[in-house]
TIVO-2410 file (N, C-alpha, C; in nm, 3 decimals):
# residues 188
REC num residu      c1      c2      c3 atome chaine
REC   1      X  -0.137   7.383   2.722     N      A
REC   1      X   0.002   7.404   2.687    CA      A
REC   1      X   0.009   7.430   2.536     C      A
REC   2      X   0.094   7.525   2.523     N      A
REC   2      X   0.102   7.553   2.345    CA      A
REC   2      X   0.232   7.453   2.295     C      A
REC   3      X   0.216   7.517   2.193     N      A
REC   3      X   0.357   7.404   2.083    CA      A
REC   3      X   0.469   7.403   2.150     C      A
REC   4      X   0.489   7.580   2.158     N      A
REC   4      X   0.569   7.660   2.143    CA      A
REC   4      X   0.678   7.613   2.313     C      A
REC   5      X   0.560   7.591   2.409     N      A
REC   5      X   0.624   7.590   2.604    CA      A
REC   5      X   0.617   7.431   2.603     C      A
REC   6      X   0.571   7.341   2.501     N      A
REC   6      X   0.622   7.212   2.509    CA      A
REC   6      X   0.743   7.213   2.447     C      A
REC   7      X   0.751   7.228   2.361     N      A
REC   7      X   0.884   7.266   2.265    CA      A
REC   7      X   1.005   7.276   2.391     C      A
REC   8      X   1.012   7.450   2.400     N      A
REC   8      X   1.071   7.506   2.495    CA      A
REC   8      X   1.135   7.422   2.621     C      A
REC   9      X   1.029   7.381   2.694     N      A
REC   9      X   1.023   7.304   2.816    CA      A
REC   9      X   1.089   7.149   2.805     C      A
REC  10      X   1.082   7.133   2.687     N      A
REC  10      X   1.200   6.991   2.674    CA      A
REC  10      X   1.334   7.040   2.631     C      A
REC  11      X   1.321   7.164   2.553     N      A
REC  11      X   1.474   7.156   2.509    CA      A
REC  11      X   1.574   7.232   2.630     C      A
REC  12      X   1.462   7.301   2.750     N      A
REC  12      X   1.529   7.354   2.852    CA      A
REC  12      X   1.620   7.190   2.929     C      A
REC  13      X   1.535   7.101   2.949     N      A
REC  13      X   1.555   6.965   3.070    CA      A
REC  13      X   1.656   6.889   2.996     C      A
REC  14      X   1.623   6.904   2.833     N      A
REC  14      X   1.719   6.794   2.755    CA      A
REC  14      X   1.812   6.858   2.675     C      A
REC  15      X   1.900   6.952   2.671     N      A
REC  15      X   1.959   7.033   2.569    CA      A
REC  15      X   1.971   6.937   2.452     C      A
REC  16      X   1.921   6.968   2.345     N      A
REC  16      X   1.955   6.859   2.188    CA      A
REC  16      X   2.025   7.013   2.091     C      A
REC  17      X   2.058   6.914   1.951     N      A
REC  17      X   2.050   6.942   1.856    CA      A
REC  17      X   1.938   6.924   1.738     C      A
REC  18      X   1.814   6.897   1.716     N      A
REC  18      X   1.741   6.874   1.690    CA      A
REC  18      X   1.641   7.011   1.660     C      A
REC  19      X   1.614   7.040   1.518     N      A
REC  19      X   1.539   7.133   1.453    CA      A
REC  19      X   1.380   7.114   1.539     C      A
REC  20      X   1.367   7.280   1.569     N      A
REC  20      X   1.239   7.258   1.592    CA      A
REC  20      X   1.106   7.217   1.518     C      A
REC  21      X   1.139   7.178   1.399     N      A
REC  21      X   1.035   7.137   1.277    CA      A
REC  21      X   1.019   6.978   1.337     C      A
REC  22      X   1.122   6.941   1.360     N      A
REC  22      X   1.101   6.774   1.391    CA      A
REC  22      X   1.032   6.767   1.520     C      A
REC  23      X   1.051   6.813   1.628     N      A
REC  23      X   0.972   6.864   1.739    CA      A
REC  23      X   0.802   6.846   1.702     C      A
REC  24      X   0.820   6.950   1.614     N      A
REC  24      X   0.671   6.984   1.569    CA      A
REC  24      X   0.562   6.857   1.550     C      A
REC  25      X   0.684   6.803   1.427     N      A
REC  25      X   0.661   6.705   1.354    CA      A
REC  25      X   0.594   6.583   1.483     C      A
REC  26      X   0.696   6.568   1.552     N      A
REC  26      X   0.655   6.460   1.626    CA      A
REC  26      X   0.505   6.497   1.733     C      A
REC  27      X   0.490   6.618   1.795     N      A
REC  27      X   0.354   6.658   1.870    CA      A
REC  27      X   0.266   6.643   1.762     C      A
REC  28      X   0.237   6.696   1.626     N      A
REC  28      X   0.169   6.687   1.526    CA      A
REC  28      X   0.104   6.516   1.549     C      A
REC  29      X   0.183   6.463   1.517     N      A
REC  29      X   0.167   6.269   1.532    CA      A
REC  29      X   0.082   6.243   1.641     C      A
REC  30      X   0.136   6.314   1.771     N      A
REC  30      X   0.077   6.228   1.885    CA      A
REC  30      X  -0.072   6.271   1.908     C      A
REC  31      X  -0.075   6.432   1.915     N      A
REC  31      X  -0.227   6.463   1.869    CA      A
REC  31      X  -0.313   6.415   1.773     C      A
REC  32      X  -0.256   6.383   1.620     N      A
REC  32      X  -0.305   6.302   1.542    CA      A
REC  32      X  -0.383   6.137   1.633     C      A
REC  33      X  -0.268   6.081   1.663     N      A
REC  33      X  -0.330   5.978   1.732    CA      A
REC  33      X  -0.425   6.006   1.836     C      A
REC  34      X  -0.432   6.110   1.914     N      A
REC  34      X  -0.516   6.141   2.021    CA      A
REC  34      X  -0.648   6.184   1.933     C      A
REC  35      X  -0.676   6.236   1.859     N      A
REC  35      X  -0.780   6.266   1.789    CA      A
REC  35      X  -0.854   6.147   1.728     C      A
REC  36      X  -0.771   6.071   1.642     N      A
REC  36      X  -0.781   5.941   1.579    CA      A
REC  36      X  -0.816   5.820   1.683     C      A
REC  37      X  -0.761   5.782   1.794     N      A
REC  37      X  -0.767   5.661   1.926    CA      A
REC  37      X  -0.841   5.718   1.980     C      A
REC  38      X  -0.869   5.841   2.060     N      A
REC  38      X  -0.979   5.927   2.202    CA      A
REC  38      X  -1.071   5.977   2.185     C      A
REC  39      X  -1.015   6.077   2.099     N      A
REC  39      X  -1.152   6.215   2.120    CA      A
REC  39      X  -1.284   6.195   2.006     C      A
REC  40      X  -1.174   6.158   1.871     N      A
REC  40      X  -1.285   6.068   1.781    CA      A
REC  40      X  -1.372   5.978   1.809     C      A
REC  41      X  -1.350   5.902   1.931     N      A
REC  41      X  -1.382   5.745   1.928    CA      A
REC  41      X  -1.533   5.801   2.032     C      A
REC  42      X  -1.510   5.916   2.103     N      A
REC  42      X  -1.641   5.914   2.218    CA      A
REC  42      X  -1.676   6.081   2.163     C      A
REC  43      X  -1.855   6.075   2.204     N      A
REC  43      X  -1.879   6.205   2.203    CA      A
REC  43      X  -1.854   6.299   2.292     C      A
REC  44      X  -1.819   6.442   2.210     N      A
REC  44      X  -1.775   6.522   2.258    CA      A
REC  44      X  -1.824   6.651   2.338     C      A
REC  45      X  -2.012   6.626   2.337     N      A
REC  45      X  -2.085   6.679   2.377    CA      A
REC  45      X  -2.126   6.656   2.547     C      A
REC  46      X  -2.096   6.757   2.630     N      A
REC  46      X  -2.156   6.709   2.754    CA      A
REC  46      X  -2.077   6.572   2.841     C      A
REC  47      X  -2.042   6.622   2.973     N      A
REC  47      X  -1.990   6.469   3.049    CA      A
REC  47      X  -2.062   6.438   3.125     C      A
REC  48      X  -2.031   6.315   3.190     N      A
REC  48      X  -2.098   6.244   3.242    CA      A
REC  48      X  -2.022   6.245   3.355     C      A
REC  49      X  -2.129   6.260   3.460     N      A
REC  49      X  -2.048   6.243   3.637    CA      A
REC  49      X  -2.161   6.163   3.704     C      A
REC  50      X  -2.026   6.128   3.756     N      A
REC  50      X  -2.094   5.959   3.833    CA      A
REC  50      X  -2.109   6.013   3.977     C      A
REC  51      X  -2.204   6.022   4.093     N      A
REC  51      X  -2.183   6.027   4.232    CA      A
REC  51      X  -2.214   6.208   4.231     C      A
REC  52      X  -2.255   6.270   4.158     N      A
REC  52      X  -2.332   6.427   4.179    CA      A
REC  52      X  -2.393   6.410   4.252     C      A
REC  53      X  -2.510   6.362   4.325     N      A
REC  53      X  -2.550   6.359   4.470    CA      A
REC  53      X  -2.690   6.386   4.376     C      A
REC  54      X  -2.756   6.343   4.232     N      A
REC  54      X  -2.889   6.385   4.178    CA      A
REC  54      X  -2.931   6.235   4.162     C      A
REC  55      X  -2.884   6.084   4.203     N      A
REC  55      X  -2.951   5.997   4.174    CA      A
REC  55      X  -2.901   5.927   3.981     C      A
REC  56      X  -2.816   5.991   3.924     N      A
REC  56      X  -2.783   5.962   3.800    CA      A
REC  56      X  -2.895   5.987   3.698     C      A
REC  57      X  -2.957   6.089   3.774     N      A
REC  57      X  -3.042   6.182   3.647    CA      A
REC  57      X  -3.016   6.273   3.559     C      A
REC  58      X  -3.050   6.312   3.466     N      A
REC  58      X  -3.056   6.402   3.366    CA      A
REC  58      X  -2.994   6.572   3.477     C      A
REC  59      X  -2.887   6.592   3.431     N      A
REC  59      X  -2.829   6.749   3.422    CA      A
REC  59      X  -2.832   6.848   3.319     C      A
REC  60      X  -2.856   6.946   3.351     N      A
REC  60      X  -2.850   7.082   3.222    CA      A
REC  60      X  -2.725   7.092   3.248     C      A
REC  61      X  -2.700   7.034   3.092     N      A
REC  61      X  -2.549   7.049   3.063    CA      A
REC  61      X  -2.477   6.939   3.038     C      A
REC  62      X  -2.482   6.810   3.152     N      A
REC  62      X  -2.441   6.725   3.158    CA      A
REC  62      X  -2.513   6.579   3.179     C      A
REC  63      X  -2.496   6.502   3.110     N      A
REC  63      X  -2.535   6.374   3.155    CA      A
REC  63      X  -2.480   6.295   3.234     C      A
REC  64      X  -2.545   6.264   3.319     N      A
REC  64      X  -2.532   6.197   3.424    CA      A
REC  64      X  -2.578   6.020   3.408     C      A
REC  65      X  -2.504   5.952   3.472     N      A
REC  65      X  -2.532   5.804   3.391    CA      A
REC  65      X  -2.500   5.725   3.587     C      A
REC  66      X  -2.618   5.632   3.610     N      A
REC  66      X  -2.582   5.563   3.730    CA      A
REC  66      X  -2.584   5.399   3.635     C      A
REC  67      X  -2.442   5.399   3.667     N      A
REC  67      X  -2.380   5.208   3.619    CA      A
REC  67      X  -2.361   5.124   3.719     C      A
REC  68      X  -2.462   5.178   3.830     N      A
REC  68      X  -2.454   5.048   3.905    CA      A
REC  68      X  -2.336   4.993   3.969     C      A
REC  69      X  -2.210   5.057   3.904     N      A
REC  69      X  -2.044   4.980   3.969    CA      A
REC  69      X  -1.991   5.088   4.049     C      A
REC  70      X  -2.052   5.199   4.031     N      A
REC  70      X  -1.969   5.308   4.036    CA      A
REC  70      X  -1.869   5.364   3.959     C      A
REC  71      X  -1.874   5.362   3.901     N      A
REC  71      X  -1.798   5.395   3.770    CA      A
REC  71      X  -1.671   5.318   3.779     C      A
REC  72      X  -1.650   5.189   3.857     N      A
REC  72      X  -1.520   5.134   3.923    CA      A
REC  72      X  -1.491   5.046   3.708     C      A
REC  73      X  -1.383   4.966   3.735     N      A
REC  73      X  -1.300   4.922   3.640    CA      A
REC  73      X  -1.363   4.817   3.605     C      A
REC  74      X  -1.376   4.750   3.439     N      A
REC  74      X  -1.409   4.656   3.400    CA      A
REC  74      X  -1.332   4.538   3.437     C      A
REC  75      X  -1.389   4.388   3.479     N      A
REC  75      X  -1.292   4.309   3.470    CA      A
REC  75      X  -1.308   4.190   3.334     C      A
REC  76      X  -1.266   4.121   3.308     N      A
REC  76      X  -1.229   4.062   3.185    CA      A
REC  76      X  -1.196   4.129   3.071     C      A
REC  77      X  -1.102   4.237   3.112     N      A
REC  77      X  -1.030   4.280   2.994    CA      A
REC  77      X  -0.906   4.282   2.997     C      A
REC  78      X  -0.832   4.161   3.017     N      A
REC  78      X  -0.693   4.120   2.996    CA      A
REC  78      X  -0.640   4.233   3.103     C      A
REC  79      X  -0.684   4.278   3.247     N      A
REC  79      X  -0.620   4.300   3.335    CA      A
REC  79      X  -0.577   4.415   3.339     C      A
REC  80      X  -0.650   4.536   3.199     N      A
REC  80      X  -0.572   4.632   3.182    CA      A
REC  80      X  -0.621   4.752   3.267     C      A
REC  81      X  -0.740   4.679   3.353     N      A
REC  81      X  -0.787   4.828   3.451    CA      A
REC  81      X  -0.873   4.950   3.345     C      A
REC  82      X  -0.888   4.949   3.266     N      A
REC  82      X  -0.989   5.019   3.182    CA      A
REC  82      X  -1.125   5.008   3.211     C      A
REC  83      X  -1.205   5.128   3.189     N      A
REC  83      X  -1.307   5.105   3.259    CA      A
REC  83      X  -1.427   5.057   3.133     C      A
REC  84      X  -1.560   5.047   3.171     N      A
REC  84      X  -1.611   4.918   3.106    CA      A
REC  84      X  -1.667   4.945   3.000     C      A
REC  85      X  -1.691   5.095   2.927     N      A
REC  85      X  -1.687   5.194   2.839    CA      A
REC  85      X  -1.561   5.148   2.751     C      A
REC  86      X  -1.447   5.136   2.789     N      A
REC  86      X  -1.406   5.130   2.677    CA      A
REC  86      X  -1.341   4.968   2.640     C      A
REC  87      X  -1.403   4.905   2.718     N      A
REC  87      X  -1.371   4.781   2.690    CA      A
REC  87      X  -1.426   4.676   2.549     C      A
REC  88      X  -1.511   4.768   2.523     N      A
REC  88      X  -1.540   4.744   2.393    CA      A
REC  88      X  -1.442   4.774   2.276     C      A
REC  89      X  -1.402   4.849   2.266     N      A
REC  89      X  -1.250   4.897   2.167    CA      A
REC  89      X  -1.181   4.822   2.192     C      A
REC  90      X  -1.113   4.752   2.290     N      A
REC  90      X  -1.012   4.671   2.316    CA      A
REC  90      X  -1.080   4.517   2.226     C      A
REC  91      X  -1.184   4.493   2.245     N      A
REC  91      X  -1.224   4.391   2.173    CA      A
REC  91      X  -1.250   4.416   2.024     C      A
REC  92      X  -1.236   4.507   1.917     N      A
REC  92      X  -1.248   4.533   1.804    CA      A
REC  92      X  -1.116   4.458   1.771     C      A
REC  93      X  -1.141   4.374   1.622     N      A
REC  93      X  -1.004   4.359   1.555    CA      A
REC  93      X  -1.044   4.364   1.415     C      A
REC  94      X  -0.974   4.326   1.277     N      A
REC  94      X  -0.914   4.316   1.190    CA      A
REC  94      X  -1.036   4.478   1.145     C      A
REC  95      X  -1.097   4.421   1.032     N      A
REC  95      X  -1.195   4.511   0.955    CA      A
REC  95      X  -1.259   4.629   1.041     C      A
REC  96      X  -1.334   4.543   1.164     N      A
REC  96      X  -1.447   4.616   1.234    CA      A
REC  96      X  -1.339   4.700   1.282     C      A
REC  97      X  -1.243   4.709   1.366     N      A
REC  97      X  -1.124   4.801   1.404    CA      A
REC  97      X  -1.126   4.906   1.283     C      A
REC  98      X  -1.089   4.879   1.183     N      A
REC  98      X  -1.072   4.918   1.059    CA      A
REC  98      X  -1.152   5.068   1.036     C      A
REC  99      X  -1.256   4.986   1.021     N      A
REC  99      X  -1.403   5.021   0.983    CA      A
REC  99      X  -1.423   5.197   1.109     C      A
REC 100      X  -1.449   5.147   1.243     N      A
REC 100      X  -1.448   5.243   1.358    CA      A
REC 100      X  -1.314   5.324   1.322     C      A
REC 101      X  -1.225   5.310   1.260     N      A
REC 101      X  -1.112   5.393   1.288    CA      A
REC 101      X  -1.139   5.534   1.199     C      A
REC 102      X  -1.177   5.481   1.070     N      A
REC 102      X  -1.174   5.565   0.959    CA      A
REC 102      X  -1.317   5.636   1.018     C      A
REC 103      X  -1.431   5.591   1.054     N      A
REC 103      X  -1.520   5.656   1.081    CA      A
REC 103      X  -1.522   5.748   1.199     C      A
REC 104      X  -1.445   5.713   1.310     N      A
REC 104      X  -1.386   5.835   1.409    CA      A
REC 104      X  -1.273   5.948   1.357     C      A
REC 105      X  -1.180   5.935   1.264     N      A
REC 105      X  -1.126   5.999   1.237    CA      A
REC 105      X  -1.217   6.099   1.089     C      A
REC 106      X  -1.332   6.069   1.093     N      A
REC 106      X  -1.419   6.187   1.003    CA      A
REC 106      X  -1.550   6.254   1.077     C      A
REC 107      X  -1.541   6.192   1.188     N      A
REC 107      X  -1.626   6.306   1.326    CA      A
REC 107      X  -1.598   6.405   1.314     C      A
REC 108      X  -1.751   6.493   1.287     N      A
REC 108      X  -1.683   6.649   1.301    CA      A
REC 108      X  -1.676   6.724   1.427     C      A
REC 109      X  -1.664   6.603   1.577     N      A
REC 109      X  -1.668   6.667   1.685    CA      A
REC 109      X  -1.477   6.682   1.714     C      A
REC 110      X  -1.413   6.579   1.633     N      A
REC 110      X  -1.281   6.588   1.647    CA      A
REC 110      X  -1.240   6.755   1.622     C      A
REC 111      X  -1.096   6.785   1.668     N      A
REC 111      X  -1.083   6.928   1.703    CA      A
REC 111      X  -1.087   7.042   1.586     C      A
REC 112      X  -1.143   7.110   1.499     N      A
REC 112      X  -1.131   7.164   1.405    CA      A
REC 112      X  -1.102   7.063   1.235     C      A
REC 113      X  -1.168   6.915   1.283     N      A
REC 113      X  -1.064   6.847   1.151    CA      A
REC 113      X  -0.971   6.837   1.134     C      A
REC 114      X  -0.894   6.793   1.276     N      A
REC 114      X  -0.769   6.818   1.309    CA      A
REC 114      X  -0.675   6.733   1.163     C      A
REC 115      X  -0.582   6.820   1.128     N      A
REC 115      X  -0.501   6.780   1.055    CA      A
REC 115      X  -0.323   6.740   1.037     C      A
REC 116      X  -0.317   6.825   1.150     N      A
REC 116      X  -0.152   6.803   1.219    CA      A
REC 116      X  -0.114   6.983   1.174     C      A
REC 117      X   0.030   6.985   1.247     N      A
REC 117      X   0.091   7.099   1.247    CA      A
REC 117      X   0.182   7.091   1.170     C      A
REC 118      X   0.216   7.216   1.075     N      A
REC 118      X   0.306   7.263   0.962    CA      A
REC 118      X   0.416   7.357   1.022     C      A
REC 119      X   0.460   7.401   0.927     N      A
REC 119      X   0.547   7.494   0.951    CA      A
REC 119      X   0.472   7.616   0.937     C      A
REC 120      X   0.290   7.637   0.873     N      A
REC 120      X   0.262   7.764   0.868    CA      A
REC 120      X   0.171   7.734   1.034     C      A
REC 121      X   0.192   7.680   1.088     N      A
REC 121      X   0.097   7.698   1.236    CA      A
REC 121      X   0.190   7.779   1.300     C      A
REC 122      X   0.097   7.848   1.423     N      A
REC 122      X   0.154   7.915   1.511    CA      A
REC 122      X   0.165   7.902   1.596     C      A
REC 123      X   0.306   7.842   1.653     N      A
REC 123      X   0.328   7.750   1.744    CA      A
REC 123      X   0.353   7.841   1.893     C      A
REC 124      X   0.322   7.928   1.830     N      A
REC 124      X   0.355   8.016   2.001    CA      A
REC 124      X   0.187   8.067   2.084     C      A
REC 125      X   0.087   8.030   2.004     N      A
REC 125      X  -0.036   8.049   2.032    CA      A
REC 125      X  -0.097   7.937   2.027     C      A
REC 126      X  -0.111   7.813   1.902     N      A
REC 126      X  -0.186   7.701   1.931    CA      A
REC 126      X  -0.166   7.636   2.046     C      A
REC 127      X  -0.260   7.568   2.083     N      A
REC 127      X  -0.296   7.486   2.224    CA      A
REC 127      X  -0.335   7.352   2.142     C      A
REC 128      X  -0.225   7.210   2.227     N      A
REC 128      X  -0.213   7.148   2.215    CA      A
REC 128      X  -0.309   7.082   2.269     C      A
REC 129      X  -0.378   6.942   2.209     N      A
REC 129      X  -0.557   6.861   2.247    CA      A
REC 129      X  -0.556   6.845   2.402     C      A
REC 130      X  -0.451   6.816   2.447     N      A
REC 130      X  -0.442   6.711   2.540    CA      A
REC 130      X  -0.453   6.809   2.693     C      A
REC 131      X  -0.580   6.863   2.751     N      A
REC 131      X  -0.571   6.967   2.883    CA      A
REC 131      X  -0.477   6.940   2.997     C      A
REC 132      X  -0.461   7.084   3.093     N      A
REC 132      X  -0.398   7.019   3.192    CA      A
REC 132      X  -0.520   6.995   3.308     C      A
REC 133      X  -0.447   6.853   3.416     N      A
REC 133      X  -0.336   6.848   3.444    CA      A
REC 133      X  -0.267   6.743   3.382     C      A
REC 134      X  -0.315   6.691   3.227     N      A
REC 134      X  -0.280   6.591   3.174    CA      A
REC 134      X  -0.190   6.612   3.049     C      A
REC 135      X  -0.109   6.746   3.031     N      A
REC 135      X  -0.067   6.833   2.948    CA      A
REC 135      X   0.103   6.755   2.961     C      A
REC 136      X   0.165   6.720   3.045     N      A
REC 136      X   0.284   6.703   3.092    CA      A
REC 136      X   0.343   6.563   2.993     C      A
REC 137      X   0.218   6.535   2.965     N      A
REC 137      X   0.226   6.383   2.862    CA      A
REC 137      X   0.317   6.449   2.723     C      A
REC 138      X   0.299   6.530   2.695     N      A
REC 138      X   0.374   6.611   2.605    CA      A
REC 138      X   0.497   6.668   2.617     C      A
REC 139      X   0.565   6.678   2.776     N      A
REC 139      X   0.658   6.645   2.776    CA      A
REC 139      X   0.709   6.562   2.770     C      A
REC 140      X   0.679   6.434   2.866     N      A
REC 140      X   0.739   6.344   2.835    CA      A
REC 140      X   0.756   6.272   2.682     C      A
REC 141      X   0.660   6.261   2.610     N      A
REC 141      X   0.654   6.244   2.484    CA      A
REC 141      X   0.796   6.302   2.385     C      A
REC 142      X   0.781   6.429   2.412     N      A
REC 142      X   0.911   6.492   2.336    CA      A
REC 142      X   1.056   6.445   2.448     C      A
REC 143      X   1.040   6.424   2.545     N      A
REC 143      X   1.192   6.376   2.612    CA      A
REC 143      X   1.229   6.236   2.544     C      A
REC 144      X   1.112   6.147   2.562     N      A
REC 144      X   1.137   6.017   2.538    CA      A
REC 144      X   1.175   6.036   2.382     C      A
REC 145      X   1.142   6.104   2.286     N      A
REC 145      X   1.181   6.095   2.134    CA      A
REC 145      X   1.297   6.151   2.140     C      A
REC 146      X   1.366   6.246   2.230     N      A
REC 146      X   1.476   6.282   2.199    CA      A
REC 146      X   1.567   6.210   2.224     C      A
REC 147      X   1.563   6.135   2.343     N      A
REC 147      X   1.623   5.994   2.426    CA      A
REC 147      X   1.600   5.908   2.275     C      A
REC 148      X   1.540   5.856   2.251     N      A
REC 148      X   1.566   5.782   2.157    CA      A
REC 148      X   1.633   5.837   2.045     C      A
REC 149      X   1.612   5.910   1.933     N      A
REC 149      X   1.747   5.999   1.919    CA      A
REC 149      X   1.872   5.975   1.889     C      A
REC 150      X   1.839   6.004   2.042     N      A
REC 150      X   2.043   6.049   2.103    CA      A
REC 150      X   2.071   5.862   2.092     C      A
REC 151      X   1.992   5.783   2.120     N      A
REC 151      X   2.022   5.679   2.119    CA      A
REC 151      X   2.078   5.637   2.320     C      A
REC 152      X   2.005   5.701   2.367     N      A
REC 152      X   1.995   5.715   2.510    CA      A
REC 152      X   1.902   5.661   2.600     C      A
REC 153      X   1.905   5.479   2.559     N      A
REC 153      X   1.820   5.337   2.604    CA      A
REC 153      X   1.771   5.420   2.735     C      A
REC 154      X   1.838   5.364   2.819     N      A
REC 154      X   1.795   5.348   2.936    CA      A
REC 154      X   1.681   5.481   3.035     C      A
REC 155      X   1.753   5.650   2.908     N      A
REC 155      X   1.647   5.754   2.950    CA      A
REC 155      X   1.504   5.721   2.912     C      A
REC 156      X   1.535   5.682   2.786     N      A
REC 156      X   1.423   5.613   2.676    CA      A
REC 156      X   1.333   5.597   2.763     C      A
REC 157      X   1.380   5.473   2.776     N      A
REC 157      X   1.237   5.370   2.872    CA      A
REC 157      X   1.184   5.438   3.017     C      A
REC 158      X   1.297   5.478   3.074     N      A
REC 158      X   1.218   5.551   3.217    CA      A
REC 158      X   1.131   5.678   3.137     C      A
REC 159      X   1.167   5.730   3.047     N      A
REC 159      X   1.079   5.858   2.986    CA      A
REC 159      X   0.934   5.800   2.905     C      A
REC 160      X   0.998   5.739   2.863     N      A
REC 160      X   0.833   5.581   2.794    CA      A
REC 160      X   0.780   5.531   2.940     C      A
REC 161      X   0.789   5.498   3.055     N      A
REC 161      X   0.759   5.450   3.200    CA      A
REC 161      X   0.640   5.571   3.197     C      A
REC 162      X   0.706   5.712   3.199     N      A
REC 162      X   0.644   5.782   3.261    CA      A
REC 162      X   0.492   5.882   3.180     C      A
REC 163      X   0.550   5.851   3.041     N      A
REC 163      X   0.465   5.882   2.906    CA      A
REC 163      X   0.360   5.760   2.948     C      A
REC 164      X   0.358   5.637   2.938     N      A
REC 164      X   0.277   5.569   2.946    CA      A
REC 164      X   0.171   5.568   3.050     C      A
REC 165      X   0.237   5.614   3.131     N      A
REC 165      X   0.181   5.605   3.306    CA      A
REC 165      X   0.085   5.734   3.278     C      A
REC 166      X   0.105   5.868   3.256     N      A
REC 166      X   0.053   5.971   3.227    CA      A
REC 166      X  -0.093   5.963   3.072     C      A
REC 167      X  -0.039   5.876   2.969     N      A
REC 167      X  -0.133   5.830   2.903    CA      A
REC 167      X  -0.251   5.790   2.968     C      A
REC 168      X  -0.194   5.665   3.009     N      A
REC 168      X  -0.348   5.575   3.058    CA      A
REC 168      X  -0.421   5.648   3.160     C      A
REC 169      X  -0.348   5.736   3.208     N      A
REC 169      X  -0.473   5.832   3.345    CA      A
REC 169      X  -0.545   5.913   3.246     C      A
REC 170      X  -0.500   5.967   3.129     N      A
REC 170      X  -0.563   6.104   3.047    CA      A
REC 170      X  -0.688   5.993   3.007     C      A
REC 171      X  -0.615   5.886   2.902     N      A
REC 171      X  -0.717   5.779   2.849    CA      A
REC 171      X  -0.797   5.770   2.942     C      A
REC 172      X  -0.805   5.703   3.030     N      A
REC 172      X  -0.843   5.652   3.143    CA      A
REC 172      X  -1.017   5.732   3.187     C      A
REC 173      X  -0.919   5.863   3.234     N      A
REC 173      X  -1.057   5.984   3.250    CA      A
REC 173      X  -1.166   6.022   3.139     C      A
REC 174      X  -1.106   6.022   3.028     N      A
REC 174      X  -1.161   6.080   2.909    CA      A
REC 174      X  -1.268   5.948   2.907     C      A
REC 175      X  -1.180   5.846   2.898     N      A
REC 175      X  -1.315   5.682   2.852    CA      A
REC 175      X  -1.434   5.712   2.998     C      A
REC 176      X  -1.388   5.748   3.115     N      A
REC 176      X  -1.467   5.771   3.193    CA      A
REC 176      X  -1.613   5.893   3.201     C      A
REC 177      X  -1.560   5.988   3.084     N      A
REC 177      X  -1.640   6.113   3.124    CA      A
REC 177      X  -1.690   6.155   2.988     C      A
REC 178      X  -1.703   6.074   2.868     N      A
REC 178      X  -1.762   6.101   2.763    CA      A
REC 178      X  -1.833   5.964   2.708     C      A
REC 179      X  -1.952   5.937   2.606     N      A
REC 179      X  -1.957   5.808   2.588    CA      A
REC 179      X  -1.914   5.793   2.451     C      A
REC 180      X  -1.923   5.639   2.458     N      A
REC 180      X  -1.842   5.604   2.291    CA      A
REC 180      X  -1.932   5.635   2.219     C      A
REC 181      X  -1.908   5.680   2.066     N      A
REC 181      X  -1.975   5.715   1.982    CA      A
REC 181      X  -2.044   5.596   1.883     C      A
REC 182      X  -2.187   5.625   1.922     N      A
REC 182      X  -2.254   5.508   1.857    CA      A
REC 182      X  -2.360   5.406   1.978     C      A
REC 183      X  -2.255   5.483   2.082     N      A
REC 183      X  -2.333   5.345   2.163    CA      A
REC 183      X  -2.431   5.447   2.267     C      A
REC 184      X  -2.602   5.396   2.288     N      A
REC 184      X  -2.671   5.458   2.352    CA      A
REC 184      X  -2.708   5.445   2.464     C      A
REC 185      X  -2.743   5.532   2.534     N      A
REC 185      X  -2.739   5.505   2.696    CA      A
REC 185      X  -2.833   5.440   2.748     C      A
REC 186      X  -2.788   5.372   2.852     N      A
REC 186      X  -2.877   5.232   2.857    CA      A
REC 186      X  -3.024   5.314   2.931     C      A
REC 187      X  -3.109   5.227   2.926     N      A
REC 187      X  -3.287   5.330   2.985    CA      A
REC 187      X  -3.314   5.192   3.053     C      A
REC 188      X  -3.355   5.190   3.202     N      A
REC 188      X  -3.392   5.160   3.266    CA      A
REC 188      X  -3.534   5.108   3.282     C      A
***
């Protein structure tokens, strides 16, 4: 999805008053964070598929990783259903958080050095980080900011319900199909 048909595509569902610079402004942010929280945090080289029918061997192209769970959900991580890849991030705090943040956000696998969108980008051609069928997060994202806004609680939160819900599947897959950066694959 570009800037330009997220843009578009909310102000068709939500008619506002609201400059398309602030629009901008706000996708700019959330990619920021997606670069900075996701794509920074795991490598960006090659995925990993669980259940290819090769035994969790070595692929041209792709790595293949057998974890023994099936790639099913970690448990002792405060219940949040994340899988066991990224349950390590959830346990980072003060410094060491710190520390991993600044050093994922200077990966040069992140998207071009992603820097956010201006007014000189071209919002009718750039393509926004986030693929489909997980692209729609960007609508909701821009509904729920306009709902808030307008000062329009109750759209708010069902539009945050559905942003969130759409997050954690994108999160979700991505922690599933790349590994964290730094950490090496276990050898048998």
């Amino acid at each position: 999805m570009t800037i330009l048909e997220a843009i578009t595509r909310a102000d068709r569902i939500r008619p506002n008053e609201l400059e398309p610079a602030v629009k901008l402004r706000w996708l700019s942010t959330l990619d920021g964070q997606v670069c900075a929280e996701l794509l920074g945090a795991f490598e960006a080289t090659g995925n990993r598929q669980q259940g290819a029918g090769n035994g969790g061997r070595e692929a041209t192209g792709n790595r293949q990783q057998a974890t023994g769970d099936g790639g099913r959900e970690a448990t002792g991580n405060g219940g949040r259903g994340l899988p066991r890849q990224c349950a390590h991030w959830l346990a980072m705090t003060g410094s060491e958080a710190d520390s991993a943040v600044g050093a994922v956000i200077d990966r040069p696998h992140t998207p071009a050095g992603f820097r956010g969108y201006d007014g000189e980008t071209e919002i009718g051609t750039t393509e926004l980080l986030i693929p489909f069928p997980y692209d729609e997060l960007y609508l909701r994202y821009l509904l729920m900011r306009i709902d808030l806004e307008n000062g329009e609680l109750d759209r708010y939160n069902n539009e945050a319900a559905q942003f969130n819900r759409l997050w954690q599947s994108y999160a979700g897959q991505y922690c599933r199909t790349h590994r964290p950066v730094g950490v090496e694959r276990l050898r048998f």
